[in-house]
C-alpha positions as CSV (number, residue, x, y, z in Angstrom):
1,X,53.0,105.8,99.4
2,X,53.3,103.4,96.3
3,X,50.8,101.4,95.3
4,X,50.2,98.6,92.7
5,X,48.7,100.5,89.6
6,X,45.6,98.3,89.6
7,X,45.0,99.5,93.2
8,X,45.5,103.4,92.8
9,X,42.6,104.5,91.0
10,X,40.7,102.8,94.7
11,X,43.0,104.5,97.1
12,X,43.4,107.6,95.9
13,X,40.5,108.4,98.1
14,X,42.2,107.9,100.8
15,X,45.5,109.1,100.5
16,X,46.7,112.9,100.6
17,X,48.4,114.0,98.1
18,X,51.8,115.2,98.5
19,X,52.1,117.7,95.9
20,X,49.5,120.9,95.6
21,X,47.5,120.5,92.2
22,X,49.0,123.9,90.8
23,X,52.1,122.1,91.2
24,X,51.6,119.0,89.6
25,X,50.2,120.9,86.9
26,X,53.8,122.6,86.5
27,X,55.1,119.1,86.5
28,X,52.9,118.2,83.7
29,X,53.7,121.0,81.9
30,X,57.2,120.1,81.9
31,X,56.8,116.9,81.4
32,X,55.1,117.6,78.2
33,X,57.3,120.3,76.6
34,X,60.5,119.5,77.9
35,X,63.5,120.1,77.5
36,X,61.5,123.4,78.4
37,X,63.0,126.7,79.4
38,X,62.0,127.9,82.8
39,X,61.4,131.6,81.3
40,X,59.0,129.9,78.7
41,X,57.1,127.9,82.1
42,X,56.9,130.9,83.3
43,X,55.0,133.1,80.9
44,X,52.7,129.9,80.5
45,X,52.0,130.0,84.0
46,X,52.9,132.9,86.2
47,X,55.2,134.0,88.4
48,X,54.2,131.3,91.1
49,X,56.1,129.1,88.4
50,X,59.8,129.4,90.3
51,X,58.1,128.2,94.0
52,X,56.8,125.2,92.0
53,X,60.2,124.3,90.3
54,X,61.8,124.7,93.3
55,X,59.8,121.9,95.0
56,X,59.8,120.0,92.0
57,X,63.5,120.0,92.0
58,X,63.7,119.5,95.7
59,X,61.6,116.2,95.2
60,X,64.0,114.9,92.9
61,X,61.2,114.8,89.9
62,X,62.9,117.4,87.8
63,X,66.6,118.6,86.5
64,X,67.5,122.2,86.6
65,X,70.4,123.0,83.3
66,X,71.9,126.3,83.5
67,X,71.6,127.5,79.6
68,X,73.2,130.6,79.3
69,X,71.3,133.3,81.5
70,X,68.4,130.6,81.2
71,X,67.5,127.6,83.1
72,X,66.5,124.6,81.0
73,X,63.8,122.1,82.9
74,X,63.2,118.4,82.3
75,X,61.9,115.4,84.1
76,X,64.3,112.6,85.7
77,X,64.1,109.4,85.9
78,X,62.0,109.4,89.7
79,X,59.6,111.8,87.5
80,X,58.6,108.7,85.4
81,X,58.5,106.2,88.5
82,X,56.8,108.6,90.4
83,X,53.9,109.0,88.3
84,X,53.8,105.5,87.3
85,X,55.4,105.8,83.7
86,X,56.7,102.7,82.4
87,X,59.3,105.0,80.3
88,X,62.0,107.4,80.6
89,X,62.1,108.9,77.2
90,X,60.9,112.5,76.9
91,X,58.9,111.6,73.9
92,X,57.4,108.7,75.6
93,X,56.6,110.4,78.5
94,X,54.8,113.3,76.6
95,X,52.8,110.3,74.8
96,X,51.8,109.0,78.1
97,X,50.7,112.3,79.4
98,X,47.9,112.5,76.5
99,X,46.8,109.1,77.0
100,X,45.9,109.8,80.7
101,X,44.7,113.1,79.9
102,X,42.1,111.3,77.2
103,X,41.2,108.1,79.4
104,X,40.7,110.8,82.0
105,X,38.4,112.6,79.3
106,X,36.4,109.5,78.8
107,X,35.8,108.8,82.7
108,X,34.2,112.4,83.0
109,X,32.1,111.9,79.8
110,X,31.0,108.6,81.5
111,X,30.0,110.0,84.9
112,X,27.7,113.0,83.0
């Protein structure tokens, strides 16, 4: 479902969420270090880290680049519309990322 961005934070309630938390956390990760080798996702995160590439991949939110005996892992261009990032550029995208992890920050303060 695709909302207006003024809307989400209201509906989120709502809606389900398509993707498992421990996977959008994979995605984040990515997101932020990319281009990111899938060995180096994986000691950051487990072994559980090749189910949640594949789903990612299977999505259509991330690119899979055989590098030698290595895969290589970055977002795609749905990535930035599915999240709502106004930008395709990897170091854009990683900029964005820590500005809705601070305002995120701030909203928790607030509630306490």
């Amino acid at each position: 479902m695709q909302v207006r961005s003024q809307l989400a934070e209201h509906v989120k309630y709502f809606a389900q969420m398509e993707i498992p938390v421990k996977v959008l956390k994979t995605a984040a990760l990515i997101a932020y270090h990319q281009p990111i080798k899938q060995s180096e996702l994986q000691e950051m995160f487990g072994s559980k880290v090749y189910d949640h590439v594949k789903e990612l991949h299977e999505l259509g939110l991330i690119k899979k680049r055989q590098d030698g005996r290595t895969i290589v892992l970055t977002t795609t261009p749905h990535f930035s519309e599915y999240f709502g990032s106004e930008t395709t550029d990897k170091k854009k995208i990683k900029e964005w990322l820590v500005e809705k992890v601070q305002k995120d920050k701030v909203k928790k303060e607030k509630k306490r």
